[in-house]
C-alpha positions in Angstrom: 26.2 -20.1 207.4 28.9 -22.8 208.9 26.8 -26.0 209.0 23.3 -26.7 207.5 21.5 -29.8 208.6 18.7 -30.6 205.5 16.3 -34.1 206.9 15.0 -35.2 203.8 18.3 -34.9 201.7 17.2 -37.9 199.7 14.4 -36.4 198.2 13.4 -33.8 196.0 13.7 -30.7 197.3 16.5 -31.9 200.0 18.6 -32.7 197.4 18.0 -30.3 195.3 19.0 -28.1 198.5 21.6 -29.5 199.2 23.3 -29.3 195.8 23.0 -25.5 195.6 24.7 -24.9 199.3 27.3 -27.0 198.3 28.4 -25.3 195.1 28.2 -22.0 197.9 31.2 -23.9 200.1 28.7 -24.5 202.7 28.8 -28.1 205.0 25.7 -29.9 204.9 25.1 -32.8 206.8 21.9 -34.5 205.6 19.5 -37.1 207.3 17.0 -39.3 205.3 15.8 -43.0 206.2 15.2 -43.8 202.6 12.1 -45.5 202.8 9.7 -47.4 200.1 7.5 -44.8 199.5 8.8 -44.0 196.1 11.4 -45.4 194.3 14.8 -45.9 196.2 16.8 -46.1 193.5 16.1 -42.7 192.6 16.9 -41.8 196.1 20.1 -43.3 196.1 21.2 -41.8 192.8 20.5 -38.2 194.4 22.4 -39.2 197.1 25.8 -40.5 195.3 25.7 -37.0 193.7 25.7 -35.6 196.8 28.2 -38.0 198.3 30.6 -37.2 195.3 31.0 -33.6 196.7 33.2 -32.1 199.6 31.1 -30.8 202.6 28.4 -33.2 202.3 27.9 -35.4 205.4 25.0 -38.4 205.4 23.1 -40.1 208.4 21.0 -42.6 207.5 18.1 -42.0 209.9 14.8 -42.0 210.7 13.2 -38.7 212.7 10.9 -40.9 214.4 14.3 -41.7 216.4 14.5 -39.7 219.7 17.5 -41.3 220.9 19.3 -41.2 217.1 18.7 -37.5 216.6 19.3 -36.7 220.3 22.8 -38.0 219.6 22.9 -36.4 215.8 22.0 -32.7 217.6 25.3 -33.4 220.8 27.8 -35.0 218.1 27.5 -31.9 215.5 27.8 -28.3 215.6 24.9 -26.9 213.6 24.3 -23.8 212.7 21.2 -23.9 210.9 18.1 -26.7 210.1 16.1 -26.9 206.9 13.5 -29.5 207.6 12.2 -31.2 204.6 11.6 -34.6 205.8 8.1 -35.6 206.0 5.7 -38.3 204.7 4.6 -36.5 201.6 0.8 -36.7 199.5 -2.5 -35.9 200.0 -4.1 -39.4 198.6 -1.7 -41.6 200.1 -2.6 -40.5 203.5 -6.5 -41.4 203.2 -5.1 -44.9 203.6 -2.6 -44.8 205.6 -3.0 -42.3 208.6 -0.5 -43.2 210.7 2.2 -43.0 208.8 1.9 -39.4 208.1 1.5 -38.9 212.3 4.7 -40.9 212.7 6.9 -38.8 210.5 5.1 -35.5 210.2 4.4 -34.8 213.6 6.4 -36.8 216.2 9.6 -36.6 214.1 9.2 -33.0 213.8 9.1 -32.8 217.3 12.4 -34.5 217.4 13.7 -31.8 215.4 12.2 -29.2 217.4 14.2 -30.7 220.3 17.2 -30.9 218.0 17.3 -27.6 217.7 16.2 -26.7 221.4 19.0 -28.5 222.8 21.6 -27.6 220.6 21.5 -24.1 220.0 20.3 -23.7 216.2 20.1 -20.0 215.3 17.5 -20.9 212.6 15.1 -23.8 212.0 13.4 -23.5 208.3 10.5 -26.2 208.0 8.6 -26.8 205.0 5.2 -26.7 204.9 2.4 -27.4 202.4 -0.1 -24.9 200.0 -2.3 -27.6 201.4 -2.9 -26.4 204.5 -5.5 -23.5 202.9 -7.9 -26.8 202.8 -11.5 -25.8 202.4 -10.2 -22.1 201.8 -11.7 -20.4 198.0 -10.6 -16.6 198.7 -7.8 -16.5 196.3 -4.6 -16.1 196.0 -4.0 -17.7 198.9 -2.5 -14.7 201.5 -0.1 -16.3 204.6 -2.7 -13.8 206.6 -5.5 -16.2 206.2 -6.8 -18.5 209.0 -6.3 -22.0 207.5 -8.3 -24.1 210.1 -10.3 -26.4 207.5 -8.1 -28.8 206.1 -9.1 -31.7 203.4 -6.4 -34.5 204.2 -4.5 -35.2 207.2 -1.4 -34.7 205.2 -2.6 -31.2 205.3 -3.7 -31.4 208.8 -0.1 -32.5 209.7 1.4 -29.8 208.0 -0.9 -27.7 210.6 0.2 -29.2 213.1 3.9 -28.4 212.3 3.2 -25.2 211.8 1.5 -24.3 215.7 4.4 -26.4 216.9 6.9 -24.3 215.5 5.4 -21.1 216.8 5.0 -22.8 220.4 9.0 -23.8 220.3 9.5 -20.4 219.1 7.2 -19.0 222.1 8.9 -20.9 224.5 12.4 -21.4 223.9 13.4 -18.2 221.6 14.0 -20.2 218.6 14.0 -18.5 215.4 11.6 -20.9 213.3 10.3 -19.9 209.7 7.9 -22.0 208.2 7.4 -22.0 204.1 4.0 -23.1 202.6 5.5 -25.0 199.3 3.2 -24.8 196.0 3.5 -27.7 193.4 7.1 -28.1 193.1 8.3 -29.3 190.0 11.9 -30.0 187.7 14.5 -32.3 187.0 15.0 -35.0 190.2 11.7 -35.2 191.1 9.2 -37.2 193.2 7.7 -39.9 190.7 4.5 -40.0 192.8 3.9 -36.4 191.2 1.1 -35.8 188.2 3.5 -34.4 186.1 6.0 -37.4 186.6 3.4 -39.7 186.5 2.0 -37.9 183.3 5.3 -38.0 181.6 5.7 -41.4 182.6 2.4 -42.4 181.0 2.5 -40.6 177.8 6.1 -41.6 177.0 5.0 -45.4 177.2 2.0 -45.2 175.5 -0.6 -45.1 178.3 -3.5 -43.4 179.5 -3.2 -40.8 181.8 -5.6 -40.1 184.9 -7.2 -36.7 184.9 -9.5 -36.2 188.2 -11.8 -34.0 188.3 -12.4 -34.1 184.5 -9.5 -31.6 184.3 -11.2 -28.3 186.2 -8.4 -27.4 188.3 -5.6 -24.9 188.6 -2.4 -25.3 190.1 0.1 -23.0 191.4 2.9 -25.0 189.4 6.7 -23.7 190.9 10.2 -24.5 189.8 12.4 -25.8 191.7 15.2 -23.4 190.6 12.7 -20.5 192.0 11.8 -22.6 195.4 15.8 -22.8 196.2 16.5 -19.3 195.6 13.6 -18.6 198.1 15.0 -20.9 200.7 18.1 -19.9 200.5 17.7 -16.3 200.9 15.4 -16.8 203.9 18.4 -19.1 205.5 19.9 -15.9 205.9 16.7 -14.1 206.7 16.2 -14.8 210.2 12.8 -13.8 211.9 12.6 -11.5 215.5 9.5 -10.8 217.3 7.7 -8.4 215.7 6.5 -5.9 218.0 3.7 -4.8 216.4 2.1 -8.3 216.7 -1.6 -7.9 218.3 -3.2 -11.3 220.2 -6.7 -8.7 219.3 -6.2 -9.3 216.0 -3.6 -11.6 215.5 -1.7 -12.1 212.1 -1.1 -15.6 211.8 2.2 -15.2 209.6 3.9 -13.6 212.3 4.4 -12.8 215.7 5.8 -11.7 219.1 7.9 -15.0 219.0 10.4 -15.0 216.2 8.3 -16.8 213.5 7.3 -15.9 210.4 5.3 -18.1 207.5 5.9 -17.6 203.6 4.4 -18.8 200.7 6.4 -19.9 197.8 4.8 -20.1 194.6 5.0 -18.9 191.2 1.7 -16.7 191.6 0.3 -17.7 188.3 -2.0 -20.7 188.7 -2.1 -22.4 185.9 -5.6 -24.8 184.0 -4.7 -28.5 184.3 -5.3 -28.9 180.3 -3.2 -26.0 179.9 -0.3 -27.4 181.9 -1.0 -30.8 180.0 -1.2 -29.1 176.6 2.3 -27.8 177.2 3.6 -31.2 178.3 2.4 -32.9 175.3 4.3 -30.2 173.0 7.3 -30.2 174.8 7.0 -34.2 175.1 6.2 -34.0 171.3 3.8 -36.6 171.7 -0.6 -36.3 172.7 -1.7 -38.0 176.1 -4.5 -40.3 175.8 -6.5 -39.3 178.8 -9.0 -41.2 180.7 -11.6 -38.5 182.7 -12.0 -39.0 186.6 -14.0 -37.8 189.3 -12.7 -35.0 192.4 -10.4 -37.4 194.7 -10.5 -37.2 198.2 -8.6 -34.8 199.9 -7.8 -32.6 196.3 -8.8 -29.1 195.9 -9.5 -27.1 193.0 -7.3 -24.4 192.9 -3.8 -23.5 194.5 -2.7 -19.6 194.0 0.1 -18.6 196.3 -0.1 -15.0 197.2 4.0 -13.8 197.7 3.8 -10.6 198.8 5.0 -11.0 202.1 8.1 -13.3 200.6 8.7 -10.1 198.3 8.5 -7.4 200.9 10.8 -9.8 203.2 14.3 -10.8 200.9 13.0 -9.3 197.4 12.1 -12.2 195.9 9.6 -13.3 193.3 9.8 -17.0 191.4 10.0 -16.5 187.6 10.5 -19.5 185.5 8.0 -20.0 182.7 6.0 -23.2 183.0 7.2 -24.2 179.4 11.1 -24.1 180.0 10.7 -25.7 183.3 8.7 -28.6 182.0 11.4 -28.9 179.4 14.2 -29.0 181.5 12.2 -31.9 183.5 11.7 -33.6 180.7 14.9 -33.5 179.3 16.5 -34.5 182.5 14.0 -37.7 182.7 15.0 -38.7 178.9 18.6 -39.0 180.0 17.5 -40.5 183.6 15.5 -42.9 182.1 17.4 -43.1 178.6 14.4 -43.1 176.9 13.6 -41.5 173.7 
């Protein structure tokens, strides 16, 4: 790898990204427009880090911005895209629709046409483990129809996944798409449960628990999510010959796609993953008990055996030492006790 462009290099996992290929001597250029959604100044502090290193490269831009990444994609030679730029959560978008069209779905088409025009020999996008919707067969296989979503955040994610595979139809792009399971660790998105959670219990406030605490999540670390990304950088997909429109295998194809999951594999109970929060917190939450919230599911299991079979790798970071290198990172963030 030469030159890896990373949209999204502001936030969580961009960064995070970032970071790694930079301490592998590889350029980055990154793209972000830095908007409200969550804290800037968190975005900003990400982004001096990466500004303080060699090989990093920032554009301050917004996807949505034909004629701006039109220009990005002529005045750059790059080699490969990871696309992590989207307008993220699954409540936030009951209320406000458009946004998540604007930034999910016409700016990926901009990078889609980044990458047509200029030659990328591999595009990357994230996904979502939201896209399995209304789906209860678990763990959750990448060989699963997923055509019942529950948000349109989940619905846009979809959408970026057909996209992909039509680019990849059409214009021979290798495009790999990665279905992303509750990503947690140090830099994270604040507009997460188990920021919020820390947050809340810290200051002496009552967390919200929805659905009276039934669920399971796929929790993931964000140490085991870049060491997936990155080998599949290198992993580039070819049309699989064996690919049958009689019975067709959605994570795959005769176009050079191919879909992943990325998840730990180990769902965990809600009041488990709180229970461990507290004792690594060293403090108990006072929770308040709250109905199902629109667009949530119940349970997220990511089945990885494809992601195995593919680069030979399987996330394995206990739940308990990555909450506590969260919260230690958010204690010195924050400078709180």
């Amino acid at each position: 790898m030469k030159t890896v462009l990373i949209t999204g290099s502001a936030g969580f996992i961009g960064f995070s990204l970032a970071e790694r290929l930079l301490q592998e001597d590889i350029r980055v250029i990154g793209v972000d427009n830095l908007n409200s959604y969550y804290d800037i100044a968190l975005k900003k502090a990400r982004l001096a880090r990466l500004e303080s290193q060699a090989g990093f490269q920032f554009h301050q831009l917004d996807l949505t911005d034909s004629k701006g990444m039109q220009a990005l994609f002529e005045s750059e030679e790059i080699h490969r895209v990871v696309h992590l730029a989207a307008q993220p959560g699954v409540r936030y978008s009951v209320q406000n629709p458009h946004a998540y069209v604007q930034s999910n779905v016409v700016g990926f088409l901009n990078v889609l046409e980044g990458c047509r025009h200029g030659g990328v020999e591999h595009l990357v996008f994230a996904s979502s483990s939201s896209v399995y919707g209304g789906n209860t067969r678990t763990p959750f296989s990448v060989q699963h129809g997923v055509d019942h979503p529950l948000s349109l955040y989940a619905a846009t994610k979809k959408s970026s996944e057909m996209m992909a595979h039509s680019y990849a139809h059409l214009f021979d792009i290798p495009v790999t798409g990665l279905r992303f399971f509750t990503v947690y660790g140090p830099w994270g998105r604040p507009d997460m449960a188990y920021f919020l959670f820390t947050k809340a219990i810290l200051e002496g406030r009552p967390i919200d628990v929805f659905n009276h605490g039934r669920m399971r999540r796929d929790f993931t670390y964000i140490d085991d999510v870049l060491g997936g990304v990155v080998r599949l950088l290198d992993h580039i997909p070819t049309p699989d010959p064996t690919w049958s429109g009689e019975s067709p295998d959605p994570s795959r194809s005769n176009a050079p796609y191919r879909l992943f999951n990325i998840g730990n594999n180990n769902p965990i109970p809600l009041m488990t993953f709180l229970e461990t929060l507290e004792e690594v917190l060293g403090k108990k939450a006072e929770k308040r008990f709250l109905p199902m919230q629109d667009g949530d599911v119940h349970e997220t299991y990511a089945d990885i055996d494809a992601l195995v079979d593919a680069v030979d790798f399987r996330p394995s970071t206990p739940l308990r030492d990555g909450l506590s290198r969260f919260v230690s990172w958010y204690r010195e963030y924050h400078q709180v006790g």
